[in-house]
C-alpha positions as CSV (number, residue, x, y, z in Angstrom):
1,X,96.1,113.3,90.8
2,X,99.8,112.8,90.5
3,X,101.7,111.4,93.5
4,X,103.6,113.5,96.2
5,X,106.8,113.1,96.3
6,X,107.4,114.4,99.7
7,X,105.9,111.3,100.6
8,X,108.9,109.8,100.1
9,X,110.8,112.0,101.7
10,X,110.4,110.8,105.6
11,X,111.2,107.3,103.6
12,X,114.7,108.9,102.7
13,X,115.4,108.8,105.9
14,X,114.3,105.6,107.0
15,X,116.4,102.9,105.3
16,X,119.2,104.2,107.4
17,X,117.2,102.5,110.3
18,X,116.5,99.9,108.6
19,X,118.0,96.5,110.7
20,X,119.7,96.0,107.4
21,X,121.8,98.9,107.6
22,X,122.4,98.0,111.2
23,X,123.6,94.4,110.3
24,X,125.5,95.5,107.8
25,X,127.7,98.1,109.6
26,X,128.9,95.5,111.7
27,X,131.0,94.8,108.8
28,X,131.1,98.1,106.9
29,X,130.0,101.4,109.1
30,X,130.9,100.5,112.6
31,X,132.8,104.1,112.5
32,X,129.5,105.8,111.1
33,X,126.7,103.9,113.5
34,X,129.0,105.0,116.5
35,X,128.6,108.5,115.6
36,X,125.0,108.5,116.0
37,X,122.6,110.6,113.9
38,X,123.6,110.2,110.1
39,X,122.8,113.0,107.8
40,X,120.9,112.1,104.6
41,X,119.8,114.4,101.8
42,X,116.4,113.7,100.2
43,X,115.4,114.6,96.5
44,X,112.2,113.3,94.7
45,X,108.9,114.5,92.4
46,X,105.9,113.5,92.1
47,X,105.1,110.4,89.7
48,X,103.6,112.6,87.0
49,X,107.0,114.6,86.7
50,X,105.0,117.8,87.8
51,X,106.8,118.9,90.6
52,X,109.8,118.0,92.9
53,X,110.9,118.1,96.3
54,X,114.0,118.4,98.1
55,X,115.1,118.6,101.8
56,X,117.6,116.5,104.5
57,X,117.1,114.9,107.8
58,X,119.1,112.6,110.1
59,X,119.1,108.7,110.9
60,X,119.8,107.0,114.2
61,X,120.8,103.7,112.5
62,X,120.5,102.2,115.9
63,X,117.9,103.4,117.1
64,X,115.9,102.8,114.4
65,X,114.4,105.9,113.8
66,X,114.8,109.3,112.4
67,X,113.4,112.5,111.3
68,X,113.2,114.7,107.6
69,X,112.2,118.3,106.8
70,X,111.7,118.5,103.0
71,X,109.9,121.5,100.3
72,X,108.0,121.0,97.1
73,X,109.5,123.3,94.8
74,X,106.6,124.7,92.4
75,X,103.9,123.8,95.2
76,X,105.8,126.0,97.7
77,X,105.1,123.8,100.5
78,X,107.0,123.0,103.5
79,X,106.8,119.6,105.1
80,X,107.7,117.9,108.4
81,X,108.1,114.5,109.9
82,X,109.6,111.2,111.5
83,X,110.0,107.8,110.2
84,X,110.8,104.6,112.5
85,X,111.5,100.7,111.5
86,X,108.6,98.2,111.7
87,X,110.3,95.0,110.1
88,X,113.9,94.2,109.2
89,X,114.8,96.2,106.0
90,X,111.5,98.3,105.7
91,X,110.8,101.8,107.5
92,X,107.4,103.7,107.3
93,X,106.8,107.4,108.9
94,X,104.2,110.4,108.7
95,X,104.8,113.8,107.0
96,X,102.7,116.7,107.8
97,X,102.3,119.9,105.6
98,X,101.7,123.7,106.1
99,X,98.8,123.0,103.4
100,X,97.2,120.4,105.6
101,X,98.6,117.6,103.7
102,X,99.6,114.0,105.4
103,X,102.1,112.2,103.5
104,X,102.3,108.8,104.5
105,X,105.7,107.2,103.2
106,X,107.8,104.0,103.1
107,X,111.5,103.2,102.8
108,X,114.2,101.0,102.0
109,X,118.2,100.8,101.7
110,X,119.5,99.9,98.7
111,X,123.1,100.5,100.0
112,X,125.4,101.6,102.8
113,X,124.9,105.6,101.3
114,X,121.5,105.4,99.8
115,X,117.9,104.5,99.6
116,X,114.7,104.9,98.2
117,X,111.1,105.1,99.3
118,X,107.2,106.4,98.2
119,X,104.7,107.9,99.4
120,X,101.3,109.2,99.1
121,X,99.1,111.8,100.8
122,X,95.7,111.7,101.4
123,X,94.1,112.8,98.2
124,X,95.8,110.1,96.7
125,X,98.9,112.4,94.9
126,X,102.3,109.9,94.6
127,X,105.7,110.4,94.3
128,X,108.7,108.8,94.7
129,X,112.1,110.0,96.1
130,X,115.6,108.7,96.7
131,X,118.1,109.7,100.3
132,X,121.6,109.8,100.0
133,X,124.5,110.3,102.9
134,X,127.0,112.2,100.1
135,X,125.9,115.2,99.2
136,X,128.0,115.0,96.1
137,X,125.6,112.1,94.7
138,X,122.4,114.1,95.7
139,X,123.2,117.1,94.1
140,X,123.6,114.8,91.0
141,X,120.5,113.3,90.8
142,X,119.4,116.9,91.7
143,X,120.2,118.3,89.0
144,X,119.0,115.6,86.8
145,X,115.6,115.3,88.9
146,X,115.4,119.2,88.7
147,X,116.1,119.2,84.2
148,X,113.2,116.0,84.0
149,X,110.5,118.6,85.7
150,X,111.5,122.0,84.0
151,X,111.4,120.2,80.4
152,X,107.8,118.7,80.7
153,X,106.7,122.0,82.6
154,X,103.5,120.5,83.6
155,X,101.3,122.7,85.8
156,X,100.7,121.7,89.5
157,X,97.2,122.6,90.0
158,X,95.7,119.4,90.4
159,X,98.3,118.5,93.3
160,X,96.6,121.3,95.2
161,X,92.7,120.5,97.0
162,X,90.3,122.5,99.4
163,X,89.0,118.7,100.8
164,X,92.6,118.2,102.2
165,X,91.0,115.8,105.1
166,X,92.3,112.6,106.6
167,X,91.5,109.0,105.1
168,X,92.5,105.4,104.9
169,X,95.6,105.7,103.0
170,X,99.1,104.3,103.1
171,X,102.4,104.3,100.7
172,X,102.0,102.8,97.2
173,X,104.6,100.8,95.0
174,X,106.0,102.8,92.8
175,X,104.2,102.7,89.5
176,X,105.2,100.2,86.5
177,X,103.5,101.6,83.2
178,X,99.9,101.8,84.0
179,X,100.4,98.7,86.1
180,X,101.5,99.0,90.3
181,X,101.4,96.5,92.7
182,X,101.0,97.7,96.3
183,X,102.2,95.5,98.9
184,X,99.7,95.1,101.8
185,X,100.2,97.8,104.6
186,X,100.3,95.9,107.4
187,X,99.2,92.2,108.5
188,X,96.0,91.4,107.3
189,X,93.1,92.1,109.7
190,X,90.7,89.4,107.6
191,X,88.1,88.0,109.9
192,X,86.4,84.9,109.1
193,X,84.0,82.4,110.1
194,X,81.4,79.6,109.1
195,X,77.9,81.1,109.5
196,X,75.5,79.6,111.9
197,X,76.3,79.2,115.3
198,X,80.0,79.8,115.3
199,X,81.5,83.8,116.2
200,X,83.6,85.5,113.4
201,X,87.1,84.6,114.4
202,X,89.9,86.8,113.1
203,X,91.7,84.8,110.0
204,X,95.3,84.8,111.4
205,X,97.3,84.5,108.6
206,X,95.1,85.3,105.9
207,X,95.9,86.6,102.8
208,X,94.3,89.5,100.8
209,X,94.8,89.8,97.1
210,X,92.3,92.9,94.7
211,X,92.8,93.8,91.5
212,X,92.0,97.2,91.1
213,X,91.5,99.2,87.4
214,X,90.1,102.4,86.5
215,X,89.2,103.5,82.9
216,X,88.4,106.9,82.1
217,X,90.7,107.7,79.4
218,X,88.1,106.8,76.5
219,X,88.3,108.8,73.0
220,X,84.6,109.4,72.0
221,X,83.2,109.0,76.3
222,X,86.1,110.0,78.5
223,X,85.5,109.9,82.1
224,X,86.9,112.1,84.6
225,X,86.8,109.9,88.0
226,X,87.6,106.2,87.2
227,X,91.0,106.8,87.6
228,X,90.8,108.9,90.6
229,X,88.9,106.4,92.0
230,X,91.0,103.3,91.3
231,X,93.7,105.3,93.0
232,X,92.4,106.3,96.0
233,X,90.8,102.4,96.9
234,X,93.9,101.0,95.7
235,X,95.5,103.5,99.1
236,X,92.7,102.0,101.1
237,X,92.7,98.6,100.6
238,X,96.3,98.7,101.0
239,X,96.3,100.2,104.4
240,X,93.8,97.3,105.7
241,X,96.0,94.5,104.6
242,X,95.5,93.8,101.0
243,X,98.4,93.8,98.3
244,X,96.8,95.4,95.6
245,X,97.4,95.7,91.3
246,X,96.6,98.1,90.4
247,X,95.7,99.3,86.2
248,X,94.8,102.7,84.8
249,X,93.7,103.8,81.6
250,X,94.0,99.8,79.9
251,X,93.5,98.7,76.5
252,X,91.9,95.2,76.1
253,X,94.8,93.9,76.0
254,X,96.1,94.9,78.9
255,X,93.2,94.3,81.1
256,X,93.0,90.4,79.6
257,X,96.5,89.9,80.3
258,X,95.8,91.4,84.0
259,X,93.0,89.3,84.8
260,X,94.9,86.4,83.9
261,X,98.0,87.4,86.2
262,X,95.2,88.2,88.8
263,X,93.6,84.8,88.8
264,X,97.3,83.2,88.6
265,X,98.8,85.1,92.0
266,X,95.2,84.3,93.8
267,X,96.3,80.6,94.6
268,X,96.9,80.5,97.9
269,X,95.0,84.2,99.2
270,X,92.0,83.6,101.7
271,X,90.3,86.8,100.0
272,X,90.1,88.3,96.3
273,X,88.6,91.5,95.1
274,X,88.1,92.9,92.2
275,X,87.0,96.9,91.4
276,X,86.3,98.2,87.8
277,X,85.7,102.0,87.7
278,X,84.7,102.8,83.6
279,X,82.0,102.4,80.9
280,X,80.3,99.6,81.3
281,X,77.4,97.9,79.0
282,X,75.0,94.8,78.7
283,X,74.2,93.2,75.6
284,X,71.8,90.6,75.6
285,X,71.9,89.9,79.5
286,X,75.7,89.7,79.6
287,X,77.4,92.5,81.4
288,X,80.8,93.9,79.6
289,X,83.7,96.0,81.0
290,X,84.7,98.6,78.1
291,X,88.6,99.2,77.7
292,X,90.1,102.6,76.8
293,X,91.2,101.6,73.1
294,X,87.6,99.7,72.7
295,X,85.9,100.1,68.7
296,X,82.4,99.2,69.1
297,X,80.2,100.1,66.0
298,X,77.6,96.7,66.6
299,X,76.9,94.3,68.4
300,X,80.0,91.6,67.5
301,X,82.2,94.2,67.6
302,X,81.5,94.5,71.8
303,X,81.8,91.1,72.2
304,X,85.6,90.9,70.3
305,X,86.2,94.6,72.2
306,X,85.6,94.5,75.1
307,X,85.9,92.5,78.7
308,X,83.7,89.8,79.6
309,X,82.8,90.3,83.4
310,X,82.1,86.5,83.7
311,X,85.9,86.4,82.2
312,X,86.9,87.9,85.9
313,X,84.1,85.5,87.9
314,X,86.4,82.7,86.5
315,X,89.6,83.9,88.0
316,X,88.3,84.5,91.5
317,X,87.8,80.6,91.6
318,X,91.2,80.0,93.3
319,X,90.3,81.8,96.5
320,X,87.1,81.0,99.0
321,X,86.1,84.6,99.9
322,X,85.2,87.3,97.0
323,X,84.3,90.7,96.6
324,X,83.5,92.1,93.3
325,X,82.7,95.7,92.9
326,X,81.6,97.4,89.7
327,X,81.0,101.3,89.5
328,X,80.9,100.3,86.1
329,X,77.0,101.3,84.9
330,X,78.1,105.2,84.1
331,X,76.2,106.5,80.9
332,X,78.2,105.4,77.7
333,X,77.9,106.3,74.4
334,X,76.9,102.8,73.1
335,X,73.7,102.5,74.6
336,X,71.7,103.8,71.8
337,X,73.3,101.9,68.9
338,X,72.3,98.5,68.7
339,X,69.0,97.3,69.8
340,X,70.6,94.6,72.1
341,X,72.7,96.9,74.5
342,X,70.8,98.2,77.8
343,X,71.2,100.7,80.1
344,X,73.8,100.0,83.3
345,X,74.3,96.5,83.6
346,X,72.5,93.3,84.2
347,X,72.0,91.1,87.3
348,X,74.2,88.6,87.5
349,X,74.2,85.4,89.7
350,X,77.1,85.7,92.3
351,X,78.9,82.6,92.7
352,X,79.4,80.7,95.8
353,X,81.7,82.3,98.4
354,X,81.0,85.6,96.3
355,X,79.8,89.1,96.3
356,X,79.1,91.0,93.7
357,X,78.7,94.8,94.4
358,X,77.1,97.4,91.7
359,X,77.1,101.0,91.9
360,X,73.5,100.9,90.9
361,X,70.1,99.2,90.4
362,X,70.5,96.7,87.7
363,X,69.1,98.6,84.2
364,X,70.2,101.8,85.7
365,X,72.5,104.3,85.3
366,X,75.4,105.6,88.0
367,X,77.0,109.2,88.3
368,X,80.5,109.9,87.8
369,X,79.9,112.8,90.5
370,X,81.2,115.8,90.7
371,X,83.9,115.7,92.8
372,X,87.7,114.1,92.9
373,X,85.6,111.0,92.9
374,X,82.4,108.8,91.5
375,X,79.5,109.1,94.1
376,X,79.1,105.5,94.7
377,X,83.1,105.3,95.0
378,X,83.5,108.2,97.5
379,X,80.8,106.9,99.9
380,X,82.8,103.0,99.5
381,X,85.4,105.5,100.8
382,X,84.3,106.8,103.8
383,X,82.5,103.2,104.7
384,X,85.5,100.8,104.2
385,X,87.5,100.9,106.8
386,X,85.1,101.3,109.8
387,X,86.2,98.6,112.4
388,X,83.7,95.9,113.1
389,X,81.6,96.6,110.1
390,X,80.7,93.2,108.3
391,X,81.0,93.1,104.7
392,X,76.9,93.1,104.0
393,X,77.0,96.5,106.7
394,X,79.4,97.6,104.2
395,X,78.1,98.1,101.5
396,X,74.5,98.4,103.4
397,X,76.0,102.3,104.4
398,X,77.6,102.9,100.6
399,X,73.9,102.1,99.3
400,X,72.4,104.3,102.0
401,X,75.1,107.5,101.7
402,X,74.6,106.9,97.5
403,X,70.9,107.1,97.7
404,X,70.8,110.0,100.3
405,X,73.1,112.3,98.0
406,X,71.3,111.1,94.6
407,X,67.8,112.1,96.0
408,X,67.1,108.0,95.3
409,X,68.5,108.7,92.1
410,X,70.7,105.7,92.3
411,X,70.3,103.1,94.5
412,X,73.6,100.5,94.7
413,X,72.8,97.0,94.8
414,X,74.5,93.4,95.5
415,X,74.5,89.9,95.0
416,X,75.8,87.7,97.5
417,X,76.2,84.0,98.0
418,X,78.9,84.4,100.5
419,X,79.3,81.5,103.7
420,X,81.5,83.4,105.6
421,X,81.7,86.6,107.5
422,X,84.3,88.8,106.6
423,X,85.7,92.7,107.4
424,X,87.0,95.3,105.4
425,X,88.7,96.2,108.9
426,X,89.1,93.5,111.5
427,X,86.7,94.5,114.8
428,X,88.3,96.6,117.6
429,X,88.0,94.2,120.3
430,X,89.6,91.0,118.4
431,X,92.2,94.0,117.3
432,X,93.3,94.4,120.8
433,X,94.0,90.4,121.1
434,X,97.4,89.5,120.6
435,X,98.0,87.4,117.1
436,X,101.0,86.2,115.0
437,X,101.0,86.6,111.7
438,X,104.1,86.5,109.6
439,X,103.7,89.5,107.2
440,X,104.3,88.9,103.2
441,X,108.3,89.1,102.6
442,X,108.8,92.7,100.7
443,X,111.0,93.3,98.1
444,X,112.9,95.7,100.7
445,X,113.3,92.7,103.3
446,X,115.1,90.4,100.3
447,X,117.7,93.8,99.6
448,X,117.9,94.0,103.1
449,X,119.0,90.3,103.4
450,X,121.4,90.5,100.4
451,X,123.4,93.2,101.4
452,X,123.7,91.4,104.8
453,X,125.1,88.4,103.2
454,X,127.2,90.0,101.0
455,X,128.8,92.0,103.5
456,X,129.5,88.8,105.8
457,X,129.7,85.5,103.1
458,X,133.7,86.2,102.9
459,X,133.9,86.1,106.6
460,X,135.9,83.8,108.7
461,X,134.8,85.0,111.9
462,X,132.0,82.9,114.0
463,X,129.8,85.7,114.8
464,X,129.2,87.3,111.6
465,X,126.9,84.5,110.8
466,X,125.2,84.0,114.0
467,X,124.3,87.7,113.7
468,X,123.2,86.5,110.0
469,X,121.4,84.1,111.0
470,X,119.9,85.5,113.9
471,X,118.6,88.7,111.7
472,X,117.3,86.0,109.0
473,X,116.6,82.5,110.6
474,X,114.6,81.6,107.8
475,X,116.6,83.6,104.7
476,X,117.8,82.5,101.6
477,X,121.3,81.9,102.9
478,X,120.4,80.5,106.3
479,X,121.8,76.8,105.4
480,X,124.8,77.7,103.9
481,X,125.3,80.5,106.9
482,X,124.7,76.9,109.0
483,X,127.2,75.0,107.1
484,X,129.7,78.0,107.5
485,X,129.3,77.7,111.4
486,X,129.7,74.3,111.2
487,X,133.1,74.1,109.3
488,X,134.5,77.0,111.2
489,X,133.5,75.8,114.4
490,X,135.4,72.8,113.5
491,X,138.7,74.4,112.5
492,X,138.5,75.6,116.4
C-alpha cells in the first residue's frame, strides 16, 4: 500500500514546462529553451522505501509539455507517459504500465536543472521522485536512492494487485510523518443551493477542506483496511476538489492535535469533511474514536483514551456544509469489558448544516471486508464521484451496494440536518458551463514566483518586470516590480 514512485516520474519531466522555467530563462536559459526538447533524467521510490524507479524523458519548456519513459526496478515494470502545464509553476501528466497500472503524477521546478514531483496509481501505491538535466547530479542521488532501498530490503508484493482497474484518483503531497496534506486536484466542483424552490447552483469559488484518518495499527485489535482506506478516499476527494489531511496510524495525541488544526484551517472553506476508518465504541450513549496507542482497561480509562466524536462536531462549526463519515463501528475488543460500552456506535443528533454518515445501523457492527478495503469504504468508493449525484443519492447507493454484498448484514445509515444541496462531483451539465474560479495558490506556484523574482529583482531593464508582472499580477513582489517600473521609467 506503499506509493509508486513512477508516479512521479512523468512529474520529472514536467517542471521543465512549468511557466516558471519559461520566465525564468528569459534571464538564465535563453541558449537552452531555443534548443527545444531538454533532456531530464528521473530517479524516485516508492514512499515506503520498497522499491525505486529510474528512467529519462524530454521537456519542451515552451511548449509546455513533455514526455518520460521510466522502470521500477524490483517490480520489473516498464512505464510510459506525457505530462503538460495547467497553472504557472505546476505540471500534471498520466503514466501507463505494462501491468495495467495508471500513475497519475504532479510536478514542480525547484531550479533551472531540477525538480520534484508525486504520484500515485490507482490502488492508491505513492511515491515520490526527483528530474534532473545533469546527469552527473542524477546518478548521485542514484546511487544514494538505490543504497536507501537495498538496506531496508522490504519485499514488494503488496505493490503488485489482480484489481488493477481505473478510479477516482489524483497525485498526493508527499507524506509528512503519518500526517499529508493533499492539495485539491482541480477547482472545486461544489454545488450549492438553499432548499425550496431555488435550483442547485454550482458554488463558484467554493472551498473544500476533509480531514481524513485511518487507524488500523492497534496492539491487542489491529485492523487490516483503515489505513487502506484513508488512503484511497484521501486520492478521491482530492481529485474532486478537496485539499485533504490526511493521518494514519495516530496516537491520541496526534489525532487531538489534528482535529484542532482541522477546525483552525476550516475558517473560510464552504465545505468540511471528516472520515475515521478504526475501532470505534460507545459508552453510555457517547460514541468514541479509539487511537492506536489507546489503554482501555474501564470505563474512565476510555474517556481519558480515547477521541470524543462530539470533540470533532465542535470543529466543523467554522464552515456551513458538513459531511461526517464514520466506518468506525468494526468489532473491537472492548465491547465485552465494562458493562457500559455497546456494540457499534450510538445515534447521534447531526448538527445543523450537517451529515453524519455511519457504516452501519446504530448498535451494530461493520466489516472490515476482505478485500484492499472495508465494505462500507469500497462501495463510498465506487459511489463518490458519480456526476450529478446529490449528497443524500450518495450515500443512498453506499447503503444499497453495503446491504446487497452483506446479505442485509449491515445496513449504513445517516443523520442529516443539512439546508443545502451539495455534490461529491458537480453535475455534468452545470460542468459544461463556463466558470472562474481562482484555484488555491500551491506551494509549487510560490517556488515558481520566487525563482522568477530572483532571477529578474537585480535587473535594470524595463521588460523583465513587465514580464514579472504580467506572469504574477497579483504576486508577492508585484508592488515593488511596480515601483521598479516606475523609477526606471523615469530615468528614461
Amino acid at each position: 500500500m506503499e506509493p509508486v514512485p513512477g508516479i512521479r516520474i512523468n512529474e520529472l519531466a514536467k517542471p521543465m514546462n512549468c511557466p516558471s522555467i519559461k520566465c525564468l530563462a528569459m534571464a538564465a536559459a535563453t541558449v537552452l529553451l531555443l534548443g527545444g526538447c531538454v533532456k531530464i533524467f528521473i530517479v524516485g521510490h516508492t514512499d515506503d522505501w520498497s522499491d525505486y524507479m529510474i528512467g529519462d524523458g524530454s521537456a519542451d519548456p515552451l511548449g509546455g509539455e513533455g514526455h518520460a519513459e521510466i522502470s521500477f526496478a524490483k517490480l520489473g515494470t516498464r512505464c510510459a507517459g506525457s505530462f503538460r502545464d495547467y497553472q504557472p509553476g505546476r505540471a500534471r501528466g498520466e503514466i501507463r504500465c505494462d501491468d495495467q497500472r495508471v500513475i497519475k503524477t504532479e510536478s514542480w521546478a525547484v531550479s533551472l536543472s531540477a525538480g520534484k514531483g508525486f504520484g500515485i496509481d490507482q490502488l492508491g501505491h505513492r511515491g515520490s521522485f526527483e528530474f534532473f538535466t545533469d546527469a552527473g547530479d542524477y546518478e548521485r542521488e542514484l546511487a544514494k536512492v538505490r543504497a536507501e532501498v537495498e538496506r531496508r530490503n522490504l519485499d514488494v508484493s503488496h505493490l503488485r494487485s489482480a484489481k488493477l482497474a481505473p478510479q477516482i484518483i489524483q497525485p498526493q503531497a508527499a507524506p509528512l510523518g503519518a500526517v499529508t496534506t493533499l492539495p485539491a486536484a482541480a477547482p472545486p466542483p461544489v454545488a450549492a443551493a438553499t432548499r425550496g424552490d431555488a435550483k442547485p447552483q454550482p458554488m463558484v469559488a467554493g472551498k473544500r477542506l476533509a480531514l481524513v484518518i485511518g487507524n488500523g495499527g492497534y496492539r491487542d485489535a489491529p485492523l487490516k483496511n483503515p489505513v487502506n482506506d484513508a488512503r484511497a478516499l484521501a486520492a478521491g476527494l482530492s481529485a474532486l476538489g478537496f485539499e485533504v489531511i490526511k493521518g494514519e496510524d495516530l496516537g491520541q495525541r496526534e489525532m487531538n492535535r489534528l482535529i484542532a488544526r482541522f477546525g483552525e484551517r476550516l475558517a473560510g472553506h464552504d465545505v468540511g469533511m471528516f472520515f475515521f476508518a478504526g475501532h470505534g465504541i460507545q459508552l453510555r450513549g457517547k460514541n468514541y474514536l479509539i487511537p492506536v496507542d489507546a489503554q482501555i482497561a474501564s470505563e474512565n480509562s476510555v474517556r481519558a483514551e480515547a477521541v470524543d466524536v462530539d470533540a470533532v462536531l465542535d470543529q466543523l462549526s467554522a464552515s456551513p456544509l458538513n459531511v461526517v463519515i464514520l466506518d468506525a463501528c468494526r468489532n473491537n475488543p472492548f465491547e465485552r469489558r465494562f458493562r457500559g460500552v455497546s456494540g457499534g456506535l450510538a445515534q447521534m443528533d447531526a448538527p445543523r448544516g450537517t451529515l453524519i454518515a455511519y457504516a452501519t445501523a446504530p448498535g451494530k457492527v461493520a466489516q472490515d471486508g476482505d478485500g484492499a478495503n472495508s465494505t462500507y469504504t469500497a462501495a463510498l468508493l465506487k459511489a463518490l464521484g458519480e456526476p450529478g449525484l446529490p449528497v443524500e443519492s450518495v450515500f443512498k447507493r453506499v447503503r444499497a451496494e453495503v446491504a446487497r454484498v452483506t446479505g442485509d448484514n449491515q445496513v449504513p445509515w445517516e443523520a442529516s440536518s443539512l439546508t443545502g444541496d451539495f455534490y461529491f462531483a458537480i453535475p455534468a451539465a452545470q460542468a459544461q458551463a463556463p466558470v472562474a474560479a481562482k484555484p488555491a495558490p500551491a506551494v509549487a506556484d510560490t517556488e515558481a514566483e520566487l525563482l522568477f523574482w530572483q532571477s529578474v529583482k537585480d535587473s535594470q531593464d524595463i521588460a523583465d518586470f513587465e514580464a514579472y508582472l504580467k506572469q504574477f499580477p497579483g504576486g508577492r513582489f508585484a508592488d515593488i516590480a511596480r515601483n521598479r517600473l516606475k523609477r526606471l521609467s523615469g530615468a528614461k
